[in-house]
C-alpha positions as CSV (number, residue, x, y, z in Angstrom):
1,X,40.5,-70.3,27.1
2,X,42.1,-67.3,25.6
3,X,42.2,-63.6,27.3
4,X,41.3,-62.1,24.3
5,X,38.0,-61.9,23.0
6,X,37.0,-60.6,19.3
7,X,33.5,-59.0,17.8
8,X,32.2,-57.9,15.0
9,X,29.4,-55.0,14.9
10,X,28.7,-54.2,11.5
11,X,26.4,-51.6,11.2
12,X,23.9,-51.5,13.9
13,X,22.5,-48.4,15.1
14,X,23.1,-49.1,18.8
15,X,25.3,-51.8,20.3
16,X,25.6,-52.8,24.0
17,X,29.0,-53.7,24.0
18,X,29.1,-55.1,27.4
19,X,26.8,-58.0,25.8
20,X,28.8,-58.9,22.7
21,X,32.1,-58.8,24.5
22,X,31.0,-60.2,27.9
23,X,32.3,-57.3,29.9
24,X,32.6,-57.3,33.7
25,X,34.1,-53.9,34.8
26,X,33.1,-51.9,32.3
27,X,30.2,-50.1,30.1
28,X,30.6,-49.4,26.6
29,X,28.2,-48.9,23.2
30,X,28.7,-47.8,20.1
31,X,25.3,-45.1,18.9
32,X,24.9,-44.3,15.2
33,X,22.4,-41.2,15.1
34,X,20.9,-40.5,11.0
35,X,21.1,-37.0,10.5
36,X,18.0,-34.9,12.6
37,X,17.8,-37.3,14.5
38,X,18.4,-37.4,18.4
39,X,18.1,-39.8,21.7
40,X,14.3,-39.5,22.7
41,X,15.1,-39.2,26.3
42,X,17.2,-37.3,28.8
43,X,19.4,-39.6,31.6
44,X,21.7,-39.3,34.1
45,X,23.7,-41.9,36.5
46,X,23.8,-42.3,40.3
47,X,27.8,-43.8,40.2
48,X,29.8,-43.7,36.7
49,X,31.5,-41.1,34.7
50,X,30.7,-41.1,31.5
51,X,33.7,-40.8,28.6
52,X,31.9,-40.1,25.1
53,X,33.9,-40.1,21.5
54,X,32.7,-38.9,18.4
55,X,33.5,-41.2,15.6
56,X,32.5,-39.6,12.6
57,X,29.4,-36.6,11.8
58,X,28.4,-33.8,14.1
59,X,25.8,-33.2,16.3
60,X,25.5,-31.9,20.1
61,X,25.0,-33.0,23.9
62,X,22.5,-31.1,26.0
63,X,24.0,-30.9,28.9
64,X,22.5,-29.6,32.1
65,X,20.7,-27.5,29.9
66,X,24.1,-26.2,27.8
67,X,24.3,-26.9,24.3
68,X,27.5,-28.6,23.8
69,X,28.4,-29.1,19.3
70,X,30.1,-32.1,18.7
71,X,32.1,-33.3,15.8
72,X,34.6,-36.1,14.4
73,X,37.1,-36.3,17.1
74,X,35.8,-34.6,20.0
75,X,35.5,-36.5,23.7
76,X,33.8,-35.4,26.4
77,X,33.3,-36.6,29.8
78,X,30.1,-36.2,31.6
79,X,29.4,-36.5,35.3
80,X,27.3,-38.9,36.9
81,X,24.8,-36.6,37.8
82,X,24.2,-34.0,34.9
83,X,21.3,-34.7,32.4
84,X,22.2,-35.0,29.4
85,X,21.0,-36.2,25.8
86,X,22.5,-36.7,22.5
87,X,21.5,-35.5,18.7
88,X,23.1,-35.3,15.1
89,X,23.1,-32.6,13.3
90,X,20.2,-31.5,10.5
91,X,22.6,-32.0,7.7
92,X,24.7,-35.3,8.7
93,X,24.4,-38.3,11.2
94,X,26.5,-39.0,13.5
95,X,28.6,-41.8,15.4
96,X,30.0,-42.3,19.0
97,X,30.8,-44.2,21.9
């Protein structure tokens, strides 16, 4: 068996990486937002950081409340606790991890 193991997402709007690359440690999904669009919900975590990075568009996190604009490049971490929720911007979608 090799230690390696390769996927392909194309262009899905939301992909549970942990599925597709039979992960055992770790969380990870790739979210493609169309532009004015945003996640219908707000969540936090009882355990886990999490480590978000903008892959292309704008947008903003709502973060405890705080707006937060994102944009191509941009990582933030979030703690376990704080609410947060994600958007893109009116004008452009927007892609992260």
């Amino acid at each position: 068996m090799a230690n390696y193991l390769k996927t392909n997402v194309g262009n899905e709007a939301r992909v549970e990486l942990h599925d597709k690359l039979a992960l055992t440690g770790a969380e990870v999904s790739i979210n493609q937002l169309p532009a004015g669009a945003g996640v219908p919900f707000v969540h936090s975590h009882k355990n886990n950081e999490e480590i978000y990075g903008i892959i292309s568009g704008e947008g903003k996190a709502v973060i405890d409340g705080e707006e937060i604009a994102l944009t191509a490049g941009d990582w933030l971490k979030v703690s376990p606790a704080a609410k947060r929720q994600f958007s893109a911007a009116a004008h452009t979608g927007i892609t992260y991890v």
